[in-house]
N, C-alpha and C positions, 0 to 999 in steps of 0.2 A: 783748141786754140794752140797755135805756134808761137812762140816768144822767142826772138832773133836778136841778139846780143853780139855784134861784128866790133866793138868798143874792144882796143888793146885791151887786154890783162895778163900778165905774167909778161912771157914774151909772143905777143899778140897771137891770144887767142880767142876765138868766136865760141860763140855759145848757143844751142838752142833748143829749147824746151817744149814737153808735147804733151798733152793729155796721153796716158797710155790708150791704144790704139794698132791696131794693124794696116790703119789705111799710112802707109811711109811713105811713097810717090815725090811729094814734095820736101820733105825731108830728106831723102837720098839726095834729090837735084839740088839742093842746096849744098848735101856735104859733101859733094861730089863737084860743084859748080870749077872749083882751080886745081883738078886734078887732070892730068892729061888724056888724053880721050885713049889710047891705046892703053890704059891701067883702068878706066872705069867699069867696063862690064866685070869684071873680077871683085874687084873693090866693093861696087854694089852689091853682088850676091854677099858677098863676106858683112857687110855694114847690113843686108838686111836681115841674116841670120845674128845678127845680134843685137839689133832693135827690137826683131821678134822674141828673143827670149828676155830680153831686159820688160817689155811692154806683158809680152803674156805670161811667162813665167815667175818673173822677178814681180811685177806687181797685178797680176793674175786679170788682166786687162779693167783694172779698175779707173774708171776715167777722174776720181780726184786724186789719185795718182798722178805723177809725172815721171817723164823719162826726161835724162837732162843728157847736152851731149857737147863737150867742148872740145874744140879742133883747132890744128892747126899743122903749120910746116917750118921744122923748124931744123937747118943745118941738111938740107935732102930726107928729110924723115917725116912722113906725112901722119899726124898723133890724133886719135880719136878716144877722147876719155868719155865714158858712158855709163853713168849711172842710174838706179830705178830706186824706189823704196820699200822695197819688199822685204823680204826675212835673212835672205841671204843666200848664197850657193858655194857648193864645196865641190869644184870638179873630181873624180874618179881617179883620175891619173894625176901624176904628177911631172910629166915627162916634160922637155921643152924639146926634143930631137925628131921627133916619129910621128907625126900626124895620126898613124894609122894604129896609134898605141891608144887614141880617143873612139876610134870605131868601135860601135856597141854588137851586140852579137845579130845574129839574125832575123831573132824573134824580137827584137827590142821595137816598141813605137818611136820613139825618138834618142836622141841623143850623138845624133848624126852632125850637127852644127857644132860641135866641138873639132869634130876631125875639120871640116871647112875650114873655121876659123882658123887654127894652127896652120894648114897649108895656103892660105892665101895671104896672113899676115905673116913678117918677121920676126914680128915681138905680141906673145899674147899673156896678160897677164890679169889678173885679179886681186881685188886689197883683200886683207883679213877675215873683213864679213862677209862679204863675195857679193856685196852690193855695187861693186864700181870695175868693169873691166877696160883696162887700157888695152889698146890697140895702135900699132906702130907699123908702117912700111916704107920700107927705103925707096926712095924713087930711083936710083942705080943699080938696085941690086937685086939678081938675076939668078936665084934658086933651079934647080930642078924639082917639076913637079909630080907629088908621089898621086897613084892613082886612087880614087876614093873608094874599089871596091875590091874586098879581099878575093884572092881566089881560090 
């Protein structure tokens, strides 16, 4: 079940909540719905690689679980706050400059969605338990972007 919350709070933010789940589809097109169409394919990969670790990793795809996810735009800054109920996550790095200082080694299974998120958002950060990842992008602003595979 999806729970949609578009009711100002703070300074008008929507909310919307999900059984944890990998089916995102309609989730995306919602968080995605007042973003401008040349920022969305980017955006999307970035919002699903971190629904998918918030939904599988964070609460281990448990459906009484929830993923909650409040949004908005505020000042040119498009804000995705996302949190799961899980145990908590302590990223590896601590870098906020280098995407590619998230890239895991060769042999690793995952841990690939950290370098993504760094290079497509502008602002990526985590609260203390590592339950709640914020996510920030400028809608002006105009990065170069680093490639995602070392050589």
């Amino acid at each position: 079940m999806i729970t949609i919350s578009l009711r100002p709070s703070g300074r008008n933010w929507g909310t919307i909540s999900f059984a944890s789940t990998l089916y995102l589809c309609p989730i995306l097109d919602l968080l995605l719905a007042e973003v401008p169409a040349k920022m969305q394919a980017e955006l999307r990969l970035g919002l699903q690689e971190a629904l998918v670790n918030a939904a599988k990793h964070g609460n281990n795809l448990d459906p009484g679980k929830k993923v909650v996810v409040r949004f908005s735009l505020i000042d040119n800054q498009y804000w995705w706050v996302i949190s799961d109920q899980g145990k908590g996550f302590t990223p590896s790095c601590n870098c906020n400059s280098d995407p590619t200082e998230f890239l895991p080694s060769e042999e690793a299974e995952s841990g690939r969605g950290l370098s993504i998120l760094h290079q497509i958002f502008d602002q990526v950060e985590w609260n203390k338990k590592g339950t709640e990842l914020r996510l920030c992008k400028f809608l002006d602003h105009h990065r170069p972007r680093i490639p995602l595979l070392r050589n």
